[in-house]
C-alpha positions in Angstrom: 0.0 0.0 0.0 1.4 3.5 -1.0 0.0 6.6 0.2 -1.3 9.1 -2.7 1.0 8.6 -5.4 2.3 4.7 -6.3 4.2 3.0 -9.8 0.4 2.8 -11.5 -0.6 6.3 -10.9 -1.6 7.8 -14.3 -0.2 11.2 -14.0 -1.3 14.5 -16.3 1.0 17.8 -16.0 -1.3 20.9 -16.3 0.4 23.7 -17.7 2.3 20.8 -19.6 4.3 22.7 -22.2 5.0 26.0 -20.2 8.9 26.1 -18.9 7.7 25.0 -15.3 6.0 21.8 -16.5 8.8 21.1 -18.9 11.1 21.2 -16.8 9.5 19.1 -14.5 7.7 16.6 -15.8 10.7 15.6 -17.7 12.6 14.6 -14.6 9.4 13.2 -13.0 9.7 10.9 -16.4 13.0 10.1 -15.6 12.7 9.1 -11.9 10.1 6.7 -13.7 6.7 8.5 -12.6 4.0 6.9 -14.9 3.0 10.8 -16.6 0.6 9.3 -19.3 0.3 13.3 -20.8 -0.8 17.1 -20.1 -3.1 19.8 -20.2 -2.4 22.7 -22.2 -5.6 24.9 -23.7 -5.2 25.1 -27.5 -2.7 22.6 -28.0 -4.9 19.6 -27.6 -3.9 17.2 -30.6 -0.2 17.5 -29.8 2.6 15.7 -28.2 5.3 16.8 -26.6 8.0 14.6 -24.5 6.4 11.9 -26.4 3.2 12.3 -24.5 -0.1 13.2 -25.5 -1.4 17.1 -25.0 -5.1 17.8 -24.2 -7.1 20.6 -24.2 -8.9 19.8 -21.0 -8.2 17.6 -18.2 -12.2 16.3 -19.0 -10.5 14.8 -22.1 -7.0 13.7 -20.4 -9.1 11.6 -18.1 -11.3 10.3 -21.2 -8.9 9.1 -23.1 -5.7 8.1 -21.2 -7.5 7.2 -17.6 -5.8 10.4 -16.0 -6.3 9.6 -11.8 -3.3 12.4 -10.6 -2.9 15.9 -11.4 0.1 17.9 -10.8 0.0 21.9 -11.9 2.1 24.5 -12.8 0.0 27.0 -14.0 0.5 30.8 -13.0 -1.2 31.9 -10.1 -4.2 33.8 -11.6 -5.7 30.4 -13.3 -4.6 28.1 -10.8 -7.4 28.2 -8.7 -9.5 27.4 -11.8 -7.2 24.4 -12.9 -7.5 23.0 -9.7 -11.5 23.0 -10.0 -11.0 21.9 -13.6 -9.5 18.7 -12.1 -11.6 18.5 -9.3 -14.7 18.8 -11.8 -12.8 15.4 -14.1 -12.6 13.2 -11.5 -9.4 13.6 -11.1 -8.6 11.8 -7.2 -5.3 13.2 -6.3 -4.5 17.1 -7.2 -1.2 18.0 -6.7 -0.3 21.8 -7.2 3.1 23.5 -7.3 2.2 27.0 -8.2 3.5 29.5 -5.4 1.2 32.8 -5.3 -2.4 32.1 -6.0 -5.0 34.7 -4.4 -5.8 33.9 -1.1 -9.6 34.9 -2.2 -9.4 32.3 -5.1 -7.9 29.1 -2.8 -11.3 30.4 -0.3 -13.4 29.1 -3.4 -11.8 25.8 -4.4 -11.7 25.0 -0.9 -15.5 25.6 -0.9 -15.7 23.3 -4.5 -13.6 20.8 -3.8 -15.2 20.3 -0.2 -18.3 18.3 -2.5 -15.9 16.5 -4.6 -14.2 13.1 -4.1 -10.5 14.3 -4.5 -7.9 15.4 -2.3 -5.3 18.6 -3.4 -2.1 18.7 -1.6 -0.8 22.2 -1.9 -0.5 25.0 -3.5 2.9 26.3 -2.9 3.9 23.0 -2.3 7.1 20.7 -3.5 4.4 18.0 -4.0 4.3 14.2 -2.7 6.8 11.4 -3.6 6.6 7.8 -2.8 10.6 6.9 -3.0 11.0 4.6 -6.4 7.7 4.4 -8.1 6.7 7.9 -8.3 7.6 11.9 -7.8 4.8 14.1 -8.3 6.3 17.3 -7.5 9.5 19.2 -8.0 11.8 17.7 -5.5 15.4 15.8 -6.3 14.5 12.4 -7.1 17.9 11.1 -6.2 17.8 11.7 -2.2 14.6 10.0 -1.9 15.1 5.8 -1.5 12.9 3.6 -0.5 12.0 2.5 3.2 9.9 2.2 6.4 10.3 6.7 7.2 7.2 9.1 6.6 7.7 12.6 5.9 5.0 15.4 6.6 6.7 19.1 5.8 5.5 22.3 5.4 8.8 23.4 3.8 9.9 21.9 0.4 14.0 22.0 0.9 13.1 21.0 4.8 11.7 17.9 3.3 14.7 17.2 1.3 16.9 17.8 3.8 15.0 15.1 6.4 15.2 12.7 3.6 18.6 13.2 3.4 19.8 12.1 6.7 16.8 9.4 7.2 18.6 7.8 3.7 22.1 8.3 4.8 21.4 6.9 8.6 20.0 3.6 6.8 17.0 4.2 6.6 14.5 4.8 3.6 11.8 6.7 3.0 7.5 5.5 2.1 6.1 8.7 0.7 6.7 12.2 1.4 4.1 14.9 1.0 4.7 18.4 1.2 1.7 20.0 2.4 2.7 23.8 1.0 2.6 27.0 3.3 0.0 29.0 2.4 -2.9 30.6 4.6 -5.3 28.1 2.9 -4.5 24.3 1.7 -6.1 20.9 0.4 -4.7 18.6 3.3 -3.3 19.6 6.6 -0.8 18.1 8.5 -3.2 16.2 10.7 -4.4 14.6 7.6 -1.2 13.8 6.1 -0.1 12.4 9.3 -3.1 10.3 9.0 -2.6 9.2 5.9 0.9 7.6 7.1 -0.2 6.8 10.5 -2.4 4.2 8.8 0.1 3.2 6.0 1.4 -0.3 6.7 4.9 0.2 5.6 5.3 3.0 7.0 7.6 2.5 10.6 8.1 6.3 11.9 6.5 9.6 10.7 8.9 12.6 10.9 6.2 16.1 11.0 8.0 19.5 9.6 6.0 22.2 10.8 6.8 25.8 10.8 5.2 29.0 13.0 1.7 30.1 12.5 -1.5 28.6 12.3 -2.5 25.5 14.6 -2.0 22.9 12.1 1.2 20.9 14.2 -0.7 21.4 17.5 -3.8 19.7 15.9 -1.9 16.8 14.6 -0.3 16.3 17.7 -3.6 15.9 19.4 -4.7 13.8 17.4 -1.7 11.5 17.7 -1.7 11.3 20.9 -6.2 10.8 21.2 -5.8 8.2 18.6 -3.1 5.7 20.8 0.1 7.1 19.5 0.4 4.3 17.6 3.6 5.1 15.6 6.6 7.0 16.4 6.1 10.4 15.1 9.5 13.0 15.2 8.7 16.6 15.0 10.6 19.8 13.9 9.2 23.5 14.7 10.7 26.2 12.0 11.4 29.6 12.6 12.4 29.8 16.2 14.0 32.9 16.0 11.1 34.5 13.8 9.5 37.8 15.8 6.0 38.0 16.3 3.4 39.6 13.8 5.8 39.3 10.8 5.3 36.7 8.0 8.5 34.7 7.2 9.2 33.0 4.5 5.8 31.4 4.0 2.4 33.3 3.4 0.7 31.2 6.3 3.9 31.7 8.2 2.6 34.4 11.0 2.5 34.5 14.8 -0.4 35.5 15.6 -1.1 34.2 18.8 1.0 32.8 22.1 0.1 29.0 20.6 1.5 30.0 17.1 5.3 30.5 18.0 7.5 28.1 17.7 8.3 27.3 21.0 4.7 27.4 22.2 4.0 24.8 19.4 7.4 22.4 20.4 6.0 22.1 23.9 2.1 20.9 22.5 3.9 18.4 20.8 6.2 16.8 23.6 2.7 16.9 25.8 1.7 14.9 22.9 4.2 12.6 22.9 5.9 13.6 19.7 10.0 12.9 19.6 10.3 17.2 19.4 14.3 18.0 17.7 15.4 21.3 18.7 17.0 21.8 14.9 16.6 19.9 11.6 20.4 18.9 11.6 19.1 16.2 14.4 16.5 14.5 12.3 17.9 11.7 10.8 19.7 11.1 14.5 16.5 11.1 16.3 14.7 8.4 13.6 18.2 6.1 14.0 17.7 6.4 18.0 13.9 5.2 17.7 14.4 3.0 15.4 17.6 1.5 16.7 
């Protein structure tokens, strides 16, 4: 069992020929990600890196049995390409683009609510399971396979925990990176889930950075539901001042709860295995897992 992307995924790009979705999808081809074509308006008919182009995901899903989305479209029609999918049946919407109108995510949220999909993202690196498939824009190489779960906020943060889990001897199920925007598809608590209930999965290492309560939420639930895997936690932006956004649009202290060390302490109440800096990931996972 894989969690949200596996080797017989059928995988569209959207935004397929732009220089984003090139670039991308070429190297999700060569990681081996089964991308069966793309969405470009107006170039339906084509191919390009020997791939079919539609004109609409409606027809991508027709004819080549499209499950997975992943888009690179600019931010003023990404809200829309998100609800195009949504409205194809598309299960699994995966989108990259950085910068989409916090008014426009406040309506797919609203569509997509009646819709049997789930979106990871926006402003997200997107979700790999290590050697069968990389939806998303993150290096391929670092990611092997293995019994680790990664949940991150940050895109290079979930790099860099895949990194030392690899190099301690350890490998990696899936990673999703959840984006850090005001507004997403799937929160941590739900990612968390999706791992906490993923049979090869061993250990779940949660990103999480300041603002919002999305870390303190999945650490509740954690801990109500029997704490039944080892989860290790990370808290960015320790030294962030209050009531400035860093980084990340949804990264804002807002309240006491929201800064980082507020949020550390919820999750060691919780029983999650709290590092005090991301250089001590892969250190904690080889101490649990011995």
């Amino acid at each position: 069992m894989s969690v949200l992307v596996n080797k017989n995924s059928k995988i569209i790009v959207q935004g397929f020929t732009g220089g984003e979705g090139t670039f991308h999808a070429t190297q999700m081809i060569e990681y081996g990600t089964n991308v069966v074509g793309g969405v470009t308006p107006g170039k339906g008919g084509q191919t390009h890196l020997d791939r079919p182009v539609f004109n609409t995901v409606q027809d991508a899903v027709d004819k080549v049995g499209a499950d997975t989305s992943i888009i690179f479209v600019p931010p003023a029609f990404a809200g829309d390409a998100i609800m195009e999918s949504a409205a194809a049946g598309i299960k699994v919407i995966i989108c990259i683009t950085e910068g989409i109108p916090v008014a426009d995510m406040v309506k797919v949220k609203a569509y997509i609510d009646n819709k049997d999909c789930r979106l990871v993202g926006p402003n997200c690196p997107g979700v790999i399971t290590a050697e069968e498939a990389k939806v998303g824009i993150m290096p391929g190489f670092i990611f092997k396979k293995g019994r680790v779960g990664v949940v991150s906020k940050s895109g290079t943060l979930t790099y860099e925990a895949a990194d030392q889990v690899v190099k301690k001897g350890y490998g990696i199920t899936t990673a999703i990176g959840i984006g850090g925007d005001p507004i997403i598809g799937t929160t941590t608590k739900e990612a968390v889930e999706l791992l906490m209930n993923d049979d090869e999965t061993d250990l779940i290492v949660m990103i999480g950075e300041i603002g919002g309560q999305l870390e303190a939420e999945a650490a509740r639930w954690v801990k109500a539901t029997g704490n039944k895997k080892p989860v290790v936690g990370f808290i960015a932006g320790q030294t962030a001042p209050k009531g400035r956004t860093m980084g990340h649009a949804g990264a804002i202290v807002g309240g006491a709860d929201d800064t980082a060390q507020a949020k550390m302490a919820i999750l060691r109440e919780n029983g999650i295995h709290v590092v005090e800096s991301p250089a001590k990931i892969g250190e904690k996972v080889a101490e649990i897992l011995g």
